[in-house]
C-alpha positions in Angstrom: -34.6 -108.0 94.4 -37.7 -109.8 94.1 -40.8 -108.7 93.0 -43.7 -108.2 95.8 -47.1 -108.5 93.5 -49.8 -108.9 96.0 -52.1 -106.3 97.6 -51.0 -105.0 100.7 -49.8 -101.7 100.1 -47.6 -101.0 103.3 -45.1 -103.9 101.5 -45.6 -102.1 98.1 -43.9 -99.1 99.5 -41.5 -101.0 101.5 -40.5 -102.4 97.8 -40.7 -98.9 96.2 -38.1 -97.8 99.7 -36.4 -100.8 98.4 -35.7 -100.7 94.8 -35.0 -97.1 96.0 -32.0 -97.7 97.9 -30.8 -99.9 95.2 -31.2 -97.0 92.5 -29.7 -94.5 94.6 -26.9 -96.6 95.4 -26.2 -98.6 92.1 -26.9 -96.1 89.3 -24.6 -92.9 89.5 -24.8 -89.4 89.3 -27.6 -87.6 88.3 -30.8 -86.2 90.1 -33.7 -88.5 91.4 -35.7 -88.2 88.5 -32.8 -89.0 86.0 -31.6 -91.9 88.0 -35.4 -93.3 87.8 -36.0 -92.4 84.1 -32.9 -94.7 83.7 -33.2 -97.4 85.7 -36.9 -97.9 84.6 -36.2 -97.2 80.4 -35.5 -100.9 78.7 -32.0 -100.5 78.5 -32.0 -100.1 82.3 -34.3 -102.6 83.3 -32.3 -104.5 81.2 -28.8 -103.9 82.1 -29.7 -103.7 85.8 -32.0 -106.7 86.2 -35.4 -104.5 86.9 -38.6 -105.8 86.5 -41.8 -104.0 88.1 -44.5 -105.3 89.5 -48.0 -104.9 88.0 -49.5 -103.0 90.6 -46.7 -100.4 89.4 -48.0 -97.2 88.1 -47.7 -93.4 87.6 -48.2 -92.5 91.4 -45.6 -95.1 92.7 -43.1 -93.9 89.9 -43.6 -90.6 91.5 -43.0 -92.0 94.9 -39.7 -94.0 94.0 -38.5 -90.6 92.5 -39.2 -89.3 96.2 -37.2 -92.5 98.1 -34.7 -91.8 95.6 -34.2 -88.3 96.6 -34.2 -89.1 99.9 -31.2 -91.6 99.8 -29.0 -89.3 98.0 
């Protein structure tokens, strides 16, 4: 999945929905918040080929834990 890095948030979130899908799909079992503490730790990121963008922050972790909720 490639990394969007510019400015326009609508297509940051539409990454976040994204990445989401991927996670929700790709990862396991576990709740929303274990499947994101995962995926985004270095062994994760590592394993699964991850890399965040820098716009990336607290608030948009929180969001991903949301789409990942939502597609499980």
């Amino acid at each position: 999945m490639l990394v969007y890095e510019g400015d326009d948030r609508e297509r940051q979130v539409n990454w976040l929905r994204g990445l989401a899908a991927n996670i929700a799909e790709n990862l396991g079992e576990g709740t929303a918040a274990e499947l994101v503490g995962y995926a985004l730790s270095q062994e994760g990121r590592e394993s699964w080929g991850i890399e965040l963008p820098n716009w990336f922050d607290a608030q948009d972790r929180r969001l991903l834990v949301r789409f990942v909720g939502e597609n499980l």
